[in-house]
C-alpha positions as CSV (number, residue, x, y, z in Angstrom):
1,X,-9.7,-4.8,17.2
2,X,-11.5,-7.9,15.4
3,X,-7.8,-8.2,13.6
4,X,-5.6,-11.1,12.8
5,X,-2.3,-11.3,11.8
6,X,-1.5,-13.8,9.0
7,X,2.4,-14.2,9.7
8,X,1.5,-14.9,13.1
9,X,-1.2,-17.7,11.8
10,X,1.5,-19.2,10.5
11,X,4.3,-19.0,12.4
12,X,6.7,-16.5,9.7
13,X,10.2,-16.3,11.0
14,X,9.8,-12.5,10.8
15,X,7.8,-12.7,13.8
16,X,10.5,-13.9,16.1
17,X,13.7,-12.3,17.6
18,X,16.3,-12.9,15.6
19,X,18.4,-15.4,18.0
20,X,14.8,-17.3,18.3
21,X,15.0,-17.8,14.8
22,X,18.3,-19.4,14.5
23,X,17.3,-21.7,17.3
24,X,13.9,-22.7,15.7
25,X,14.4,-22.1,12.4
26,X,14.8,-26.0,11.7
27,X,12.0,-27.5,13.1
28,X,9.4,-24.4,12.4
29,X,8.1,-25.4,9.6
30,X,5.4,-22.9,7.5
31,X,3.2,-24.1,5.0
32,X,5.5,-22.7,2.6
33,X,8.0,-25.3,3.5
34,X,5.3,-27.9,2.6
35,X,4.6,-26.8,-0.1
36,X,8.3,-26.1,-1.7
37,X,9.2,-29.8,-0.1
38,X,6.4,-31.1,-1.9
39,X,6.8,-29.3,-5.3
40,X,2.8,-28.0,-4.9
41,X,1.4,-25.3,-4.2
42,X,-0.1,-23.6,-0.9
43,X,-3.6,-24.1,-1.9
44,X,-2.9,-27.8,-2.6
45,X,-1.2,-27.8,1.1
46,X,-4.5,-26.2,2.2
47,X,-6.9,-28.8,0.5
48,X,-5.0,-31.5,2.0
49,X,-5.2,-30.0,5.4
50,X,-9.0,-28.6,5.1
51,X,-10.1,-31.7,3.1
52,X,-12.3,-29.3,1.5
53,X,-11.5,-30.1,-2.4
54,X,-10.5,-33.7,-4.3
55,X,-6.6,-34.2,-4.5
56,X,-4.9,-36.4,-6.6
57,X,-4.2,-39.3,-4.0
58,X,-0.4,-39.3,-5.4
59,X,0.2,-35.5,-4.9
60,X,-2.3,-36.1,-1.3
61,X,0.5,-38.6,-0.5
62,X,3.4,-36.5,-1.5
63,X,2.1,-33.6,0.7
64,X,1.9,-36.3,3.9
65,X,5.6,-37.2,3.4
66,X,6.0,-33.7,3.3
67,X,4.7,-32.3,6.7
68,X,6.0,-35.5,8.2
69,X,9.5,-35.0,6.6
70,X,9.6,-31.5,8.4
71,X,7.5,-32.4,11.6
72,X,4.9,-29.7,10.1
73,X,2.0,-28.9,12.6
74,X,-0.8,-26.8,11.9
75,X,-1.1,-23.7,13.7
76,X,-4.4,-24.7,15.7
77,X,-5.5,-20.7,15.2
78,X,-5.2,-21.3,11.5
79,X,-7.4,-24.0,11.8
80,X,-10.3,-21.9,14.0
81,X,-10.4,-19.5,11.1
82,X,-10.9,-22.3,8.4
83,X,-13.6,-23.4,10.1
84,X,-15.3,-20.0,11.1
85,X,-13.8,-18.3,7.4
86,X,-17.2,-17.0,6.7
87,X,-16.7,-14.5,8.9
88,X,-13.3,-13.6,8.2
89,X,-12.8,-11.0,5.2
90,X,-9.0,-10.9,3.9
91,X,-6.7,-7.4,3.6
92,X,-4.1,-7.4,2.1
93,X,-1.9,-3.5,2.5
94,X,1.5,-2.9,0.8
95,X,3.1,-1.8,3.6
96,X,2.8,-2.4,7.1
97,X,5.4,0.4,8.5
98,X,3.4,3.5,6.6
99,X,1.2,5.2,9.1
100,X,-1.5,5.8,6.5
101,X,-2.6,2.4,6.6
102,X,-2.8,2.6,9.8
103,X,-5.9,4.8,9.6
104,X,-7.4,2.7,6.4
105,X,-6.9,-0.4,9.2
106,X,-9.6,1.4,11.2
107,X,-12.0,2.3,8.9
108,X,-12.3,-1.0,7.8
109,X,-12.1,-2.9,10.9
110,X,-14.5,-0.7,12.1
111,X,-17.3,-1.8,9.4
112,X,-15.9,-5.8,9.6
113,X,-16.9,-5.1,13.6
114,X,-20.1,-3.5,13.0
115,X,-21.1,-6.7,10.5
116,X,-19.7,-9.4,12.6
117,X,-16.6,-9.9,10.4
118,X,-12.9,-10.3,11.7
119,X,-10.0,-8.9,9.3
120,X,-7.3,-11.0,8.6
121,X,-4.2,-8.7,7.6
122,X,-1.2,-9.3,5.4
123,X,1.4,-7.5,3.9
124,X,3.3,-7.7,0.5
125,X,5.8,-4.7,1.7
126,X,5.4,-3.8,-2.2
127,X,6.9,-7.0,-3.2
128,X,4.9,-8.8,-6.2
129,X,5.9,-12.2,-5.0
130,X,4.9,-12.2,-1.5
131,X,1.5,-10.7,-2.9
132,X,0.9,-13.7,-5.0
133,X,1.9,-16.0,-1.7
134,X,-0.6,-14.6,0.0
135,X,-3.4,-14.3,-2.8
136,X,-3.0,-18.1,-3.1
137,X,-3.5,-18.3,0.8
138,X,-6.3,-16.2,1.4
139,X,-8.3,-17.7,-1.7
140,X,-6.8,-21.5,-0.3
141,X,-8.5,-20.4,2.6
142,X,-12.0,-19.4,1.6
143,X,-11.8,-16.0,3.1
144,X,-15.0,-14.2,2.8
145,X,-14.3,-11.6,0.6
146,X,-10.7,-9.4,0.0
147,X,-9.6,-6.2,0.2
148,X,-6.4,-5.7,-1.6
149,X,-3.8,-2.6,-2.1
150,X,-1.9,-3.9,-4.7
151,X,1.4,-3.7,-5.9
152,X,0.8,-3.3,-9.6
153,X,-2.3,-2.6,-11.2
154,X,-2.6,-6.0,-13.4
155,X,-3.2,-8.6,-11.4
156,X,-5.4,-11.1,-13.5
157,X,-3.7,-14.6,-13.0
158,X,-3.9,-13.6,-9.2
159,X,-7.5,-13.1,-9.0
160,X,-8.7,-16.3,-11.3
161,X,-9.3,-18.6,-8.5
162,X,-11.1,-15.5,-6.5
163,X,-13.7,-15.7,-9.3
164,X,-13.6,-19.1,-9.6
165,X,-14.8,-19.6,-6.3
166,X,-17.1,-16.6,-5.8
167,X,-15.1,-14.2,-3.8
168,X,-15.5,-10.6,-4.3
169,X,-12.7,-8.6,-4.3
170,X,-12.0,-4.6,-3.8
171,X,-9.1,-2.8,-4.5
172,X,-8.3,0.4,-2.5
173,X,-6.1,3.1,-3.2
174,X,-4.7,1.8,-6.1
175,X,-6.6,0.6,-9.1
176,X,-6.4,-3.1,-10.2
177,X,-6.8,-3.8,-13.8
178,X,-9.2,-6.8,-13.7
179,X,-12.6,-8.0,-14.6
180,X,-15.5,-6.8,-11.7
181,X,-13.0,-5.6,-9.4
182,X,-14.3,-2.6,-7.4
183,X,-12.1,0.2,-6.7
184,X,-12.2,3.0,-3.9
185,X,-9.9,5.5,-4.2
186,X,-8.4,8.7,-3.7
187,X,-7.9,11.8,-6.7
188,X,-4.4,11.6,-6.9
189,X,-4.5,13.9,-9.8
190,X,-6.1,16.6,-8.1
191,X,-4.0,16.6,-5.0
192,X,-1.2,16.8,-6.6
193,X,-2.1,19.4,-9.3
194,X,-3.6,22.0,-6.1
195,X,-0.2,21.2,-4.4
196,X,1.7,22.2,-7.3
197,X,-0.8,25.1,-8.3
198,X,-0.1,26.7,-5.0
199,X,3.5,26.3,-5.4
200,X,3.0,28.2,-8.2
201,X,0.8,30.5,-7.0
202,X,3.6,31.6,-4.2
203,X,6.1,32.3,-6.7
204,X,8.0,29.1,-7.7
205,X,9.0,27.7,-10.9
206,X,11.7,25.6,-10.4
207,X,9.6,23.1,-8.6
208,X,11.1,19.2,-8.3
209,X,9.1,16.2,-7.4
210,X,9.6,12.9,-6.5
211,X,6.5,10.6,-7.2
212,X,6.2,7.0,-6.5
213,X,6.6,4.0,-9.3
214,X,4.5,4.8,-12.9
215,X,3.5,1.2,-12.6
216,X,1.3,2.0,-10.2
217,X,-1.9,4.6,-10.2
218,X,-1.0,6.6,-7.4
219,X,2.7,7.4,-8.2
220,X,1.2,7.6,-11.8
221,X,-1.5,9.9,-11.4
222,X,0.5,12.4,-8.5
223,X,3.1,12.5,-11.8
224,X,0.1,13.5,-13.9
225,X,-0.8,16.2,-11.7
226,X,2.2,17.9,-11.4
227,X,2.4,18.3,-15.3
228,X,-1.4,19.6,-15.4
229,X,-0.5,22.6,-12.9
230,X,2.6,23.6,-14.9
231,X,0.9,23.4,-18.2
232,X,-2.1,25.1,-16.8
233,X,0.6,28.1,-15.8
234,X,2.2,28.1,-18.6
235,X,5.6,26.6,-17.8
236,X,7.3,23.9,-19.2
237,X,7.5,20.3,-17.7
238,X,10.8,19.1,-17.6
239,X,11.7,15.4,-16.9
240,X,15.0,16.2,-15.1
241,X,12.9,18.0,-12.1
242,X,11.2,14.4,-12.2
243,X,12.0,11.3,-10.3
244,X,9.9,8.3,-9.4
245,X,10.6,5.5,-7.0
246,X,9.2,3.0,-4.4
247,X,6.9,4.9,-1.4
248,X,9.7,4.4,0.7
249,X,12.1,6.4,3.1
250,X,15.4,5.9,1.6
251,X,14.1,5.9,-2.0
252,X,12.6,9.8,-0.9
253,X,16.2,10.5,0.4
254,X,18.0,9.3,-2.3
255,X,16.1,11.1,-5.3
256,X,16.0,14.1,-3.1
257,X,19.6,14.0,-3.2
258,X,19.7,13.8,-6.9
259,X,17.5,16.7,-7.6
260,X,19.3,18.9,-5.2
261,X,22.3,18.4,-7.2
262,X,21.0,19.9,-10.1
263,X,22.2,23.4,-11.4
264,X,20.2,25.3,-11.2
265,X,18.9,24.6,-7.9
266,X,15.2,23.3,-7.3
267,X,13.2,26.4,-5.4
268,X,10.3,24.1,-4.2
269,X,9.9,20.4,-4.1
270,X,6.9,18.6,-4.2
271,X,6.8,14.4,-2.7
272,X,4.4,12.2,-3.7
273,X,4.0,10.5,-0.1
274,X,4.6,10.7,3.5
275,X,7.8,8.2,3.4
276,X,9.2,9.9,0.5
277,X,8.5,13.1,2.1
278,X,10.8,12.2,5.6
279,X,13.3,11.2,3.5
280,X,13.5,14.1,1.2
281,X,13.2,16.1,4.5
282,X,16.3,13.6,5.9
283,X,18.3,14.7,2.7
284,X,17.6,18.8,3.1
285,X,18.7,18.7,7.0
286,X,21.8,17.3,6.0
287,X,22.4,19.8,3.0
288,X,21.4,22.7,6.1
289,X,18.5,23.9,3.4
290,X,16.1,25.9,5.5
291,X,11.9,25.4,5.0
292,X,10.9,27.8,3.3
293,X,13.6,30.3,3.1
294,X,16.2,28.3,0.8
295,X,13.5,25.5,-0.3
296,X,9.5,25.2,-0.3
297,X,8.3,22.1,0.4
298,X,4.3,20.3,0.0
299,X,4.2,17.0,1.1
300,X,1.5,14.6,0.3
301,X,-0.2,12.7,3.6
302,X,0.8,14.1,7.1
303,X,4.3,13.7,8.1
304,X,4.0,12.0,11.6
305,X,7.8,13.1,11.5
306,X,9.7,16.2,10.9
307,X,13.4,17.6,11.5
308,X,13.9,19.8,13.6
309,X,13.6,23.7,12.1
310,X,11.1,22.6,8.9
311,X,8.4,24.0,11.4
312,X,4.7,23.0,9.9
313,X,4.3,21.5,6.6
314,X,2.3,21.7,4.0
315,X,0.6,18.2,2.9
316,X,-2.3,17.0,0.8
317,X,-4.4,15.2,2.9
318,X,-6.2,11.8,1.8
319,X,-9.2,11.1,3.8
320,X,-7.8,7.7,4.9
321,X,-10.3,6.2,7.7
322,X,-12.9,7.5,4.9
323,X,-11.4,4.8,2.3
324,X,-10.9,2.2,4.5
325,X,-14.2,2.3,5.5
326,X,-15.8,3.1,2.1
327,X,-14.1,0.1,0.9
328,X,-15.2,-2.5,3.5
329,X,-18.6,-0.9,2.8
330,X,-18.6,-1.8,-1.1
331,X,-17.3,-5.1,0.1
332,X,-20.2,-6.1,2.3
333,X,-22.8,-5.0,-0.1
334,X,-21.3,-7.6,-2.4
335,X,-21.5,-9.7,0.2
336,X,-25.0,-9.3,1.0
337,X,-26.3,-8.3,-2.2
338,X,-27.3,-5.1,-1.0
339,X,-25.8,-2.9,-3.6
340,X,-25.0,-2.6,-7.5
341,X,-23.5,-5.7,-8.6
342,X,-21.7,-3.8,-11.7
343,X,-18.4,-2.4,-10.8
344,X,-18.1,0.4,-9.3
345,X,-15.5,3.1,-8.8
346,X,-15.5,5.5,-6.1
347,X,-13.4,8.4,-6.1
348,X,-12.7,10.7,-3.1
349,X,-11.6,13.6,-2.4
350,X,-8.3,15.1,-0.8
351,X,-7.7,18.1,0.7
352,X,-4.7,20.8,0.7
353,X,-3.6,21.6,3.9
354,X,-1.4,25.0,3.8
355,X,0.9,25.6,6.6
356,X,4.7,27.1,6.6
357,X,6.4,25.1,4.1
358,X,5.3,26.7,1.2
359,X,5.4,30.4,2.0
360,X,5.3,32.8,-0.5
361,X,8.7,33.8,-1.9
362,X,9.7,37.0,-1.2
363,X,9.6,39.9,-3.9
364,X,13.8,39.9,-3.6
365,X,14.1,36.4,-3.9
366,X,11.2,36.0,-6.7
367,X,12.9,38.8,-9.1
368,X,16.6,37.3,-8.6
C-alpha cells in the first residue's frame, strides 16, 4: 500500500525496542524536541525547515540554536513528502490496534491509489492532545487534504489553519462539529436500536449495555438506540443497566464487571464496539456465564476474537471498507472540484448479523 507512517517520519521513540530507546533516546531528537527547546510551535519548526512561510528572524534564530543544541536532523523521508505533499492526503484514525480501521485503511488507500495519492497515517490512540500534535503537523506540512476520526466532536481551534490554508477536511465515523466539514458515517442509532429490538424480540428485558464516551457521536448515538428499542417495547430505560467508557478492552471488561454485579442479574448484554465487546466477553469467562444459556450477548463490529465456548456471535455490522472508501471519495471531489462544494453528510447503513449469542430464551426461563 501507498501508506506512510508518520511516527516513523519522524523518528517517535514508540517505534523502537525498548532497550533501543534508552540507548538513543538522547541524541534522537523529534521535531517536538525543537519545538519545546525552542518555546514554538511544530508548524514554526516546519516553516523554518521548509522555508515555505516568513519567520520572525529572532524566533528563525531561536529555532537554529534549537536543532543545533540537540543535534536535530531532519528525517530525509520527511523531507521527500514536503516536497511531493500534493500528493500526499493526511489520515488521522483514533486507534491503531482496533481491527476496524484496519478495513477503513483499505478503502481509502484503495481510492488515494486509484488517484495517484499516498496516505500518510497517524494516530491519536483517543488522546485529544496527541490529536492536536498531529493536526498542527499535517497542516505544517501542506498535506493535500485530511481525513480525520476524531476524538471529540468540537474541534474548531484545530481546523482554523486547515481553512486558512485551503485544505479540505472530512471526518469519518464520527461527526466533527465545525464549519464545511464533511462527514461520512455510519447509523449508529439504528444498529443499535435492531440489536436491542431483537434482544427483545427473543425474550429479554433485563438487557445491559456498555456504550462508548457521550462526548463522542458514536458512543452517543449506540446509547440513543438502545433507549429507542426499549421505549418502542414498552419497557422502561434505566440508567443503572447503562455504562459508557473509552472503545477500549479493559474499559469493556471493567463495566462488564460492574453490570454483572447488579441484583438482579442482567439477562442480555448489549456492547457498543468490538474492544468493548472482547472485554466484556473476558469478564463473562471468568464469572463461567455461558452464551446464551445464562447471558445473551449482541456485539457491535465482528469480534476477530472470542473465548472459548461463546460459539458465534451476534454483531452489528458497519460496512467499514465502504466508509473508508466513501470518505476518500468526498475528499477528492473537493479536491478536484468535481462534486457539491456544500457540506455534505453521508449516512450508511449497518447490518444485524444474528448468530448464537442471542438465542431465544426458553419458555422456562422467560416465565421464571
Amino acid at each position: 500500500m501507498d501508506l506512510l507512517v508518520w511516527s516513523i517520519l519522524f523518528r517517535n521513540e514508540c517505534c523502537f525496542p525498548k532497550d533501543v530507546q534508552e540507548e538513543q533516546k538522547d541524541f534522537m531528537a523529534t521535531i517536538h524536541d525543537v519545538a519545546k527547546r525552542a518555546q514554538v510551535s511544530i508548524s514554526t519548526v516546519s516553516r523554518v525547515l521548509n522555508g515555505t512561510a516568513f519567520v520572525n528572524s529572532e524566533i528563525k534564530k531561536r529555532v537554529e540554536e534549537a536543532m543545533q543544541e540537540l543535534e536535530y536532523q531532519p528525517s530525509p523521508a520527511a523531507r521527500s513528502l514536503r516536497v511531493n505533499r500534493s500528493r500526499i492526503i493526511g489520515l488521522l484514525i483514533s486507534d491503531i490496534q482496533n481491527p476496524f480501521f484496519m478495513s477503513l485503511i483499505q478503502g481509502i488507500e484503495d481510492e488515494a491509489h486509484r488517484n495517484r495519492y499516498s496516505v500518510l497515517l497517524c494516530n491519536s490512540n483517543e488522546d485529544p492532545h496527541r490529536e492536536r500534535q498531529y493536526l498542527e503537523v499535517l497542516c505544517a506540512e501542506r498535506v493535500a487534504g485530511a481525513l480525520i476520526v476524531p476524538t471529540r466532536e468540537r474541534l474548531e481551534t484545530g481546523l482554523a489553519d486547515f481553512r486558512k490554508h485551503n485544505i479540505p477536511v472530512v471526518a469519518e465515523d464520527r461527526r466533527i462539529k465545525a464549519k464545511g466539514v464533511d462527514a461520512i458515517l455510519v447509523d449508529n442509532v439504528l444498529g443499535a436500536r435492531e440489536a436491542v429490538t431483537h434482544l427483545i424480540g427473543n425474550g429479554y428485558r433485563r438487557i445491559g449495555a456498555i456504550t462508548g464516551l457521550q462526548t463522542i457521536t458514536t458512543g452517543r448515538e449506540r446509547t440513543e438506540g438502545y433507549r429507542q428499542a426499549l421505549e418502542e417495547a414498552g419497557l422502561l430505560f434505566d440508567p443503572a443497566l447503562v455504562r459508557s467508557g473509552v472503545f477500549q478492552r479493559e474499559s469493556g471488561y471493567t463495566l462488564a464487571q460492574e453490570l454483572l454485579a447488579i441484583t438482579p442479574r442482567i439477562d442480555a448484554l448489549f456492547v457498543g464496539n468490538n474492544l468493548i465487546g472482547m472485554g466484556a466477553l473476558d469478564a463473562l469467562h471468568e464469572k463461567r456465564l455461558r452464551v446464551p444459556e445464562d447471558i445473551a450477548f449482541v456485539g457491535y463490529d465482528e469480534l476477530p476474537w472470542t473465548a472459548p465456548g461463546f460459539g458465534s456471535l451476534t454483531t452489528v455490522a458497519q460496512p467499514v471498507y465502504e466508509l473508508g472508501h466513501t470518505a476518500a471519495q468526498r475528499l477528492f471531489q473537493r479536491l478536484q472540484k468535481t462534486g457539491p462544494q456544500s457540506r455534505q453528510e453521508i449516512i450508511l447503513t449497518p447490518t444485524l448479523t444474528i448468530r448464537d449469542s442471542s438465542r431465544p430464551r426458553v419458555k422456562e426461563e422467560a416465565e421464571a
